[in-house]
C-alpha positions in Angstrom: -24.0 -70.3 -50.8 -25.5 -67.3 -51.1 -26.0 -66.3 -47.5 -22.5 -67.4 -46.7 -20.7 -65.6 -49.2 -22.7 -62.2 -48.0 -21.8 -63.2 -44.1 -17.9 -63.3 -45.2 -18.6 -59.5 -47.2 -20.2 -58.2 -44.0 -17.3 -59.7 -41.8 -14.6 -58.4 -43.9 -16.1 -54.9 -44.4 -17.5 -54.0 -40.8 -15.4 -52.0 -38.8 -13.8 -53.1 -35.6 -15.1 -51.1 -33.5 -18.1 -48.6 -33.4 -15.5 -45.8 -32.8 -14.1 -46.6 -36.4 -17.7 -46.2 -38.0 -17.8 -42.7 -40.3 -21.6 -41.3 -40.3 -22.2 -39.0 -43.1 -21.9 -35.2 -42.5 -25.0 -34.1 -40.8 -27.1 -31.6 -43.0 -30.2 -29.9 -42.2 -31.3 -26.7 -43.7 -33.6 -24.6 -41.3 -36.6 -23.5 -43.4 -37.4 -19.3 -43.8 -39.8 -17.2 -42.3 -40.1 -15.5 -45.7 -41.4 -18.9 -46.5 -44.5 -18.4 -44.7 -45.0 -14.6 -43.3 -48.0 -13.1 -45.3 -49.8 -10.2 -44.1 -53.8 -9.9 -44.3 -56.6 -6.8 -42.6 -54.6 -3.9 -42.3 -51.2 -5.3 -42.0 -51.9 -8.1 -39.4 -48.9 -10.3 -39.8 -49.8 -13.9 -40.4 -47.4 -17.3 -40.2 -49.5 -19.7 -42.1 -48.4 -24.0 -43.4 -50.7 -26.7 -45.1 -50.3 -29.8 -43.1 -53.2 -32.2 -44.5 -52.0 -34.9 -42.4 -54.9 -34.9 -39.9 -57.9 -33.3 -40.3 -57.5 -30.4 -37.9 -56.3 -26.9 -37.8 -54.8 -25.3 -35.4 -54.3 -21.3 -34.6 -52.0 -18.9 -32.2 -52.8 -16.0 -31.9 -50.3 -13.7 -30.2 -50.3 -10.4 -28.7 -47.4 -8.3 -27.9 -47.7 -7.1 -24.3 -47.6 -8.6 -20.9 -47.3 -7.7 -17.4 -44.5 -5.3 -18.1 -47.5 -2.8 -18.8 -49.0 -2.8 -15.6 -47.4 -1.0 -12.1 -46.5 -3.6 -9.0 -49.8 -2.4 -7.5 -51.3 -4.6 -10.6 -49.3 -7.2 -10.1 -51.4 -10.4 -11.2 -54.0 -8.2 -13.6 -52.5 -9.3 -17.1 -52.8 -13.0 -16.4 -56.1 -13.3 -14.4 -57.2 -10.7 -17.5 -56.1 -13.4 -19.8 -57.3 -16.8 -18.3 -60.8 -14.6 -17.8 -60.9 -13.5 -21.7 -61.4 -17.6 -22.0 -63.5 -19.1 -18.7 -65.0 -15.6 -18.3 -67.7 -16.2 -21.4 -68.2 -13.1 -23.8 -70.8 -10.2 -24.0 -73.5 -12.3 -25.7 -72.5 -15.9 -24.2 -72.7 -16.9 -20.3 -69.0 -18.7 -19.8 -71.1 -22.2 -19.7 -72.1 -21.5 -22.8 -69.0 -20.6 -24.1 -67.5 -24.0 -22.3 -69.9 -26.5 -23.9 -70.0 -24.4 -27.4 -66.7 -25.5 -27.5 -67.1 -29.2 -26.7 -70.0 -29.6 -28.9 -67.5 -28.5 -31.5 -65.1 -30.5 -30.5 -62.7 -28.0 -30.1 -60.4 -26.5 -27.4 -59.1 -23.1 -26.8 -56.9 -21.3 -24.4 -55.5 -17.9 -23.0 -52.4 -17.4 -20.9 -49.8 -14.4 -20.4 -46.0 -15.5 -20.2 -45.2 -12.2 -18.7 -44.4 -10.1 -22.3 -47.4 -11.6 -24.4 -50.8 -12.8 -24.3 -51.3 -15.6 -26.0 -55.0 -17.7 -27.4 -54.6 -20.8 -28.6 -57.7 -22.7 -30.6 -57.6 -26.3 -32.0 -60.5 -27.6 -34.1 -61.7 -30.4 -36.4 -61.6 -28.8 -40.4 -64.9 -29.4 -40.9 -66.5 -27.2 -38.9 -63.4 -24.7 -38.4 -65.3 -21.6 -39.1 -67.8 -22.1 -36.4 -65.2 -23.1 -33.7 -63.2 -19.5 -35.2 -66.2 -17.3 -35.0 -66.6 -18.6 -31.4 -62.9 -18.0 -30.9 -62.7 -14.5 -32.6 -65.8 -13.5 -30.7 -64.6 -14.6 -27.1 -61.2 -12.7 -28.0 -62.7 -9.3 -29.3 -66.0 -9.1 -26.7 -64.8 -11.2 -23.5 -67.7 -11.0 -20.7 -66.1 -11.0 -17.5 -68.6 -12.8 -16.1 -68.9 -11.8 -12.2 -68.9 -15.1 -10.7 -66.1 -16.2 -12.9 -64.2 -13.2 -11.7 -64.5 -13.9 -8.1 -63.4 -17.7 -8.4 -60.6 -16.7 -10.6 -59.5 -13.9 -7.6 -60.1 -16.6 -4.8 -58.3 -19.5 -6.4 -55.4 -17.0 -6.7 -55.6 -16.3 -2.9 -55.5 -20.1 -2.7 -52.4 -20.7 -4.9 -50.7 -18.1 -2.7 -51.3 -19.3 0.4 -49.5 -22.8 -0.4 -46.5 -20.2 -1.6 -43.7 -21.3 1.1 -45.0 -25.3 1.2 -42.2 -26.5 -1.1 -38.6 -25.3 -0.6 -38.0 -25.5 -4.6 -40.8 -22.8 -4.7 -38.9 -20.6 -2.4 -36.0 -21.2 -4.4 -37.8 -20.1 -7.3 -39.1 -16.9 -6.0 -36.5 -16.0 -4.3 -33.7 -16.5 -7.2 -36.0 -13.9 -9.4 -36.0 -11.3 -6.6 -32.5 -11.5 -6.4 -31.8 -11.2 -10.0 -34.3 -8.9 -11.4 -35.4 -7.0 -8.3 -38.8 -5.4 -8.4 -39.1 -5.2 -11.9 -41.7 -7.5 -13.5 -39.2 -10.1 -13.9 -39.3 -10.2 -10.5 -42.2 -9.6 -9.1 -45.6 -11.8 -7.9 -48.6 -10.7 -6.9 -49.7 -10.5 -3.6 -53.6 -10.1 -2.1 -53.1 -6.4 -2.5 -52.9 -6.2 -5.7 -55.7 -9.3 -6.7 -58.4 -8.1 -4.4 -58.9 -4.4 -6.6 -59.3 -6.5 -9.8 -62.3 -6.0 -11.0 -64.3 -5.5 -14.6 -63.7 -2.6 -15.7 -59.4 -3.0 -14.8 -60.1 -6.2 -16.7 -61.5 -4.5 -19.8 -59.1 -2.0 -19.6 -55.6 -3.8 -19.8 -57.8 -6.1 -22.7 -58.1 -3.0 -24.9 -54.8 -2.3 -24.3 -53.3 -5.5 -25.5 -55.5 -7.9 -26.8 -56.0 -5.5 -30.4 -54.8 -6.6 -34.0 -52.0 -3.5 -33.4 -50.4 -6.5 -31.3 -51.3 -9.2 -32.9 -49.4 -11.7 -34.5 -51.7 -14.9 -36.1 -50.1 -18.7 -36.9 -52.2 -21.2 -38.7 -51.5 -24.4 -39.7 -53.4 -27.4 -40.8 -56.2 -29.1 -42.9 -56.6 -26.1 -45.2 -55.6 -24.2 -48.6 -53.6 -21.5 -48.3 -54.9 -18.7 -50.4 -58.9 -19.4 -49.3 -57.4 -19.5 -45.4 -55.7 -16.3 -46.2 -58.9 -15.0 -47.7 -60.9 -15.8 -44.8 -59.0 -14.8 -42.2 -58.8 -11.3 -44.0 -62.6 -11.4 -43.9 -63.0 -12.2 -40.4 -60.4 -9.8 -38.9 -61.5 -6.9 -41.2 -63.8 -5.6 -38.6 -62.0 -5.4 -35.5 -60.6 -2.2 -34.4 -57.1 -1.5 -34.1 -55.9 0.2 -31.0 -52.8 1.0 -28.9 -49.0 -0.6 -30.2 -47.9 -2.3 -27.0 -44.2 -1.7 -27.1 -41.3 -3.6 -26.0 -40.9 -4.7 -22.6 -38.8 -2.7 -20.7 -34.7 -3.4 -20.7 -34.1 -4.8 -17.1 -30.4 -5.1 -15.6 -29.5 -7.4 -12.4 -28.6 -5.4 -10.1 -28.2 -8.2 -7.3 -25.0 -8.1 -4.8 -22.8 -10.5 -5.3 -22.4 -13.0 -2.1 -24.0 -15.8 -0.6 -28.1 -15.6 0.4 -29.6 -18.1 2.2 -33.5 -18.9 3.2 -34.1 -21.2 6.8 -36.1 -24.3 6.0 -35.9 -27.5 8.2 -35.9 -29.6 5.1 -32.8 -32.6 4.9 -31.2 -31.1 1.6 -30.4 -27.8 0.7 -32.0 -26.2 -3.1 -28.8 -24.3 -4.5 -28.6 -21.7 -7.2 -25.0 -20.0 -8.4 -25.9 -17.4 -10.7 -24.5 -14.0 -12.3 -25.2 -11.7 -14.9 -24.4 -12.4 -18.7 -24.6 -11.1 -21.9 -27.6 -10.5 -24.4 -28.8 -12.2 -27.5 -26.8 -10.0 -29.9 -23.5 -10.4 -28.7 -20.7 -11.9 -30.5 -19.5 -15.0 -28.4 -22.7 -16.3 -27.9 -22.4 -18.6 -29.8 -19.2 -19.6 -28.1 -21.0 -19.2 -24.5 -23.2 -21.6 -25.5 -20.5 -24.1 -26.4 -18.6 -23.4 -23.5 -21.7 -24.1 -20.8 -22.4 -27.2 -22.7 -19.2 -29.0 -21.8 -19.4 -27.3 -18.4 -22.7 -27.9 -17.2 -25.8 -28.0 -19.8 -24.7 -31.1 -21.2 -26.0 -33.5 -19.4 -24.3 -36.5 -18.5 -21.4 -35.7 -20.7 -21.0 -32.3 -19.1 -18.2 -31.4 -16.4 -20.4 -30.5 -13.5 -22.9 -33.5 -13.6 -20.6 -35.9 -14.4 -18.1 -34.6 -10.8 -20.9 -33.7 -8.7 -23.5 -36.8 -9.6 -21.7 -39.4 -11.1 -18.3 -39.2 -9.3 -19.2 -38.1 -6.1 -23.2 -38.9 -5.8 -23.9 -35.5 -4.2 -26.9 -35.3 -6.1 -29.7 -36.4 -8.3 -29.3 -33.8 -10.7 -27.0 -31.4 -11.5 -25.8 -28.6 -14.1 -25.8 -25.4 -15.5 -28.0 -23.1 -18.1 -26.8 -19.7 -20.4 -29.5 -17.9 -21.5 -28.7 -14.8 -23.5 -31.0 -11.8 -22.7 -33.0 -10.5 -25.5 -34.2 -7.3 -23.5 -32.0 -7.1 -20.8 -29.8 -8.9 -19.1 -28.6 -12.7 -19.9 -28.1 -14.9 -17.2 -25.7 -18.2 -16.5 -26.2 -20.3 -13.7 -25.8 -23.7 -12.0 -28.3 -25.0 -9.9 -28.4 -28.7 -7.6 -30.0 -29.9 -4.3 -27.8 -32.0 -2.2 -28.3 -33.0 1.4 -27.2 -30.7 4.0 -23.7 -31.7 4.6 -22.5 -31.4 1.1 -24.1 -28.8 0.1 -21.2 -26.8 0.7 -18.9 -29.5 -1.3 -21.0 -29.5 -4.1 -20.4 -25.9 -4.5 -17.0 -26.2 -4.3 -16.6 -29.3 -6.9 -18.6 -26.5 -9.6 -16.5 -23.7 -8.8 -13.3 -26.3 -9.5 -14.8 -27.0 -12.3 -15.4 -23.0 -13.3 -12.0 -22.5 -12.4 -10.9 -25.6 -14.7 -12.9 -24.1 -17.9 -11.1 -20.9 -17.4 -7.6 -22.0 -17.0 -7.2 -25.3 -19.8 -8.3 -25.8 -22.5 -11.0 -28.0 -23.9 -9.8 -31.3 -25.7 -10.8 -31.9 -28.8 -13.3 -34.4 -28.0 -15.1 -32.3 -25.7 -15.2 -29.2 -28.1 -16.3 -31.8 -30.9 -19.0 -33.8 -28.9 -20.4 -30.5 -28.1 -20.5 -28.7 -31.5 -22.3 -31.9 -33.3 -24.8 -32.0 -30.2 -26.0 -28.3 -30.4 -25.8 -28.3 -34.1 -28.2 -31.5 -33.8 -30.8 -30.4 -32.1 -31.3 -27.4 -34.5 -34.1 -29.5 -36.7 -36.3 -30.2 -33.4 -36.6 -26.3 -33.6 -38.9 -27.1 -36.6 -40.4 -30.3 -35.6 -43.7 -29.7 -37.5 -45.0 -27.1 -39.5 -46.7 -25.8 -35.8 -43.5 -25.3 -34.1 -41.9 -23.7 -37.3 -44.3 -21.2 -36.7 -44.6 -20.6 -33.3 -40.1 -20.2 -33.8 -40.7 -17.2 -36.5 -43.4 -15.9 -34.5 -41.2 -15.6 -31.3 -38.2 -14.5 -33.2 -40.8 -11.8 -34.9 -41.8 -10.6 -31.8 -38.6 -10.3 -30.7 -36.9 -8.4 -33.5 -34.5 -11.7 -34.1 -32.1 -11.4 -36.7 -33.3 -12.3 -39.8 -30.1 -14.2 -41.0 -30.4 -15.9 -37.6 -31.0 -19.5 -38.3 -29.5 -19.8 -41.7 -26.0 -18.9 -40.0 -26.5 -21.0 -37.1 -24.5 -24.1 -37.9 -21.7 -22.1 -39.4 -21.3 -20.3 -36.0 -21.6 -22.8 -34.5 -18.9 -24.8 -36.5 -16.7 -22.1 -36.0 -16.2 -22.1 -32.2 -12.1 -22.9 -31.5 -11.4 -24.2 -28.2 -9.4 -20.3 -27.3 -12.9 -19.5 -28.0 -14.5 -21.1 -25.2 -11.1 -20.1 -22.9 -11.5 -16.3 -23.7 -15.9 -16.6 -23.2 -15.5 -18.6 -19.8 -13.0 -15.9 -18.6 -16.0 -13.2 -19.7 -18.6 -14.5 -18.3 -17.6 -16.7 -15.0 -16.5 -14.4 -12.8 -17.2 -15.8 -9.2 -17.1 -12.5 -7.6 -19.5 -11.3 -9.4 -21.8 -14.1 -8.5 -24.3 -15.0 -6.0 -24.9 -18.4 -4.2 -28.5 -18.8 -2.9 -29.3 -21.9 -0.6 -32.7 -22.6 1.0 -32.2 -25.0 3.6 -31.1 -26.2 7.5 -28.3 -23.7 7.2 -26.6 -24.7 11.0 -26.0 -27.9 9.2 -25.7 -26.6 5.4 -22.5 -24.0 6.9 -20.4 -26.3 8.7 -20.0 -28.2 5.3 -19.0 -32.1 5.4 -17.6 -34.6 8.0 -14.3 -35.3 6.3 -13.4 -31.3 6.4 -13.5 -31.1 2.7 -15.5 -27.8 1.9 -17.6 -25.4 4.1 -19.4 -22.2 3.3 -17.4 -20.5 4.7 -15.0 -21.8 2.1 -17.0 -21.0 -0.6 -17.5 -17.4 0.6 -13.5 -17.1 0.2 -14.3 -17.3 -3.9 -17.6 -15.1 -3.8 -16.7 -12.9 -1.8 -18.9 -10.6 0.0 -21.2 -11.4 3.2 -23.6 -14.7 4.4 -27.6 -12.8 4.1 -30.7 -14.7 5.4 -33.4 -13.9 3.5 -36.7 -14.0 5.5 -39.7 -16.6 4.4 -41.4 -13.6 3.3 -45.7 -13.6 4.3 -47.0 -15.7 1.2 -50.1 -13.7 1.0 -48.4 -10.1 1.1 -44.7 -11.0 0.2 -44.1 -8.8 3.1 -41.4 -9.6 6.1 -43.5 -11.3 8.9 -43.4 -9.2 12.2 -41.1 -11.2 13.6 -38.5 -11.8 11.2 -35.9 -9.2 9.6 -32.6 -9.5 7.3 -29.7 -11.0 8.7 -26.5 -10.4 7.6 -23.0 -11.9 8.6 
C-alpha cells in the first residue's frame, strides 16, 4: 500500500517534460588568494593548503622569466637550460645519481620553461619529504651541467627539428605564430644556429639570471601542517642568494598583414587558421567577448560554427573558434578546421556567414542563456583541488591579475545583454583585418567545391588583400631553401 501510494505522489508531482524541471540556482564561491599567500626568507612569496587526503606533498616552484630574456641568436637556451637544471645532475651529484636518488625516494621532479617562466615541479611521499626537498632544493640552486648530458640534450634537439615539416598541423602551428607575433619570442624557434653555441657556462649564466628566489614564487600543498611547513621552508630557503628581478616579458603587438597565406603540402585536406588581433586581459567587454565566441565558435557542439560546418554540412571532424585576451600584448581570436581540399574554401565561407550573422542579429535568449550558465559553470574546475587553487593564484600573481578578479566573475558574467555581444562582435570581428592561413594542395584547395558554392578567391573578396605562399622553410635553419622564395598573387 505503501509503495503504491508513493508511485501515485511521484506520478502526480513529476514534471512532464525535462524542460519543465527548475534546478536550483547555481552557487559557487571562488576561494581567495589572501586565503593562502604567506611570505617566508626574505619576502619569498608562498601559496601554501593542508590536504591530508593522501600521504604526499607536492611543491611548484616558479620563476618569473623565460625566453623573452634571451636574443633570437639564443633561441632554445632557456628551455634546454631548464630540462638540464633537472637530467643535468648538480655540482656534487653525477645526473645518475641524481635520477636514482629520486627513485629510491620515490619521488619525481621536473623542470620546463613555458616561454615567460621556468617552472620545477617535485612530488614526494610525506614521510620522507625533507630528503626528497633537500635533493630538490640542491639540484635547483647548484645544477651540474653534466657534459654528456649537455650534448644529448643539444642533439636530441637537432633530432626534434629535423622531423619539423613531417606533419602539416606542425607547419600550421609554426607558421600561424610567425605570422602573428613575428620575430618576437612569441614567434620564434630555435634553429641549429642557435643550439650548437650552448654550452656550460651560457647555461649557468641565464640560470643565475632566473632561477633566484628574486623570481621565485613557491606553492605547497599536501600531507603537512601549516605553520611547521612554513617554518621549514623559511629554514631551507634562508641561505640562497637573491639575485637579478626578471621583469615582465616584453609587450608584443601583431603586426601581421591582413590576407590569405598559404603553405604547399600534397596532403588530401587542407589545416586552416582565421585569425586577427584582439583585445587584452583588462579590457571592458571581455567578459562579453568571451560570451560572444562561445555561442559562435568555442562552444562546442552547441556553438554556431561546429554545429554549420560539422554537423550540418560534415566538412569536418572538428571545428571552432578560441578568444584569448592578451595579458602582455596582444589578444588573439581565431577559428581554426581541417577539411579536405575541395571544401576548404566552403568551410571558410560557412564561418565568415556565420561572423557576419553574430554581427548583424541578435542572439536569442536561449543562446545568450545556455552560454552564460556554461561559462559561469566551469568557474569551480578552476579550483579543482587545493593544487590547482594554487597554481590559479600563482599565475594570476605572476601576472599582476586583478585582485577582485575572481570574486566578480559570475557577476560579469551574469551581466552580459545580448547588445552586448552585438556591439563586441562588431569590435573585434573585423574580416579585413584578418588573415586566413591554409597549408595544403592549394591547385585543388583554390578552385573551391564541385557544385560552385565557394572558392578562395571568394573568400579573398571578404579579406581582402593578396594570396602569399609561404615557403616550407629549412627545418634545421628556418631559413628559405635555395630554391624556394615568397610568392605572392
Amino acid at each position: 500500500m505503501f509503495t503504491t501510494t508513493l508511485l501515485i505522489a511521484l506520478i502526480v508531482t513529476a514534471p512532464s517534460s525535462p524542460y519543465d524541471i527548475i534546478f536550483p540556482e547555481f552557487v559557487f564561491t571562488p576561494p581567495t588568494a589572501s586565503s593562502f599567500r604567506e611570505t617566508v626568507s626574505e619576502n619569498t612569496t608562498v601559496f601554501i593548503a593542508e590536504d591530508r587526503e593522501l600521504p604526499l606533498i607536492s611543491v611548484v616552484a616558479t620563476f618569473r622569466g623565460g625566453s623573452y630574456l634571451v636574443p633570437n641568436s639564443q633561441a632554445g637556451l632557456v628551455s634546454m637550460m631548464a630540462s638540464l637544471v633537472r637530467s643535468g645532475g648538480t655540482e656534487t651529484m653525477s645526473a645518475e645519481d641524481v635520477d636514482e636518488q629520486f627513485a629510491f625516494l620515490a619521488a619525481n621532479s621536473s623542470v620546463g620553461s613555458d616561454g615567460a617562466t621556468v617552472v620545477a615541479t617535485l612530488n614526494s611521499l610525506s614521510s620522507n619529504f625533507e630528503e626528497s626537498f633537500d635533493l630538490f632544493l640542491d639540484m635547483l640552486q647548484h645544477p651540474g651541467f653534466q657534459e654528456s648530458r649537455v650534448a644529448l640534450a643539444k642533439d636530441s634537439a637537432v633530432e626534434d627539428m629535423k622531423q619539423r615539416n613531417d606533419e602539416p598541423s606542425s607547419i600550421l602551428g609554426r607558421e600561424n605564430s610567425r605570422l602573428l607575433f613575428g620575430n618576437s619570442y612569441l614567434g620564434r624557434n630555435s634553429t641549429v644556429s642557435s643550439i650548437e653555441p650552448i654550452d656550460t657556462k651560457s647555461l649557468q649564466e641565464i640560470h643565475a639570471k632566473i632561477i633566484n628566489p628574486s623570481n621565485l614564487i613557491i606553492s605547497i600543498s599536501g600531507d603537512f601542517e601549516k605553520d611547521e611547513m612554513l617554518a621549514f621552508l623559511s629554514e631551507k630557503l634562508n641561505n640562497w642568494s637573491r639575485g637579478d628581478v626578471s621583469l615582465d616579458p616584453p609587450g608584443v603587438s601583431s603586426e601581421y598583414t591582413p590576407g590569405i597565406y598559404y603553405v604547399e603540402q600534397d596532403v588530401p585536406q587542407g589545416g586552416v587558421r582565421i585569425c586577427i588581433r584582439s583585445m587584452r586581459r583588462g579590457d571592458k567587454d571581455v567578459a562579453a567577448a568571451h560570451i560572444m565566441n562561445y555561442i559562435l565558435g568555442g562552444g562546442g557542439f552547441s556553438s554556431r560554427i561546429t554545429q554549420k560546418v560539422r554537423s550540418d554540412e560534415g566538412l569536418a571532424y572538428s571545428a571552432g573558434s578560441m578568444f584569448s585576451p592578451g595579458i602582455f600584448g596582444d589578444g588573439i581570436w581565431g577559428a581554426g578546421y581541417e577539411s579536405k581540399s575541395s571544401t576548404v574554401a566552403l568551410a571558410a565561407k560557412l564561418i565568415f556567414d556565420e561572423i557576419d550573422r553574430i554581427k548583424t542579429m541578435l542572439v536569442s535568449d536561449e543562446d545568450l542563456a545556455l552560454a552564460k550558465s556554461a561559462t559561469i559553470e566551469t568557474l569551480p574546475s578552476e579550483f579543482n583541488s587545493k593544487a590547482d587553487t594554487l597554481s590559479v593564484f600563482v599565475s594570476d600573481a605572476l601576472t599582476n591579475q586583478d585582485p577582485q578578479y575572481w570574486e566578480t566573475y559570475r557577476d560579469k558574467i551574469s551581466a552580459v545583454t545580448k547588445e552586448d555581444v552585438l556591439r563586441v562582435a562588431n569590435r573585434i570581428l573585423k574580416p579585413e583585418e584578418m588573415y586566413m592561413l591554409v597549408v595544403g594542395n592549394w591547385d585543388e584547395i583554390e578552385v573551391g567545391d564541385a557544385d560552385g558554392r565557394a572558392s578562395m578567391e571568394d573568400i579573398l573578396a571578404i579579406i581582402g588583400g593578396s594570396f602569399t605562399e609561404l615557403p616550407v622553410l629549412d627545418p634545421l635553419t628556418l631559413e628559405l631553401p635555395s630554391e624556394q622564395s615568397l610568392k605572392t598573387n
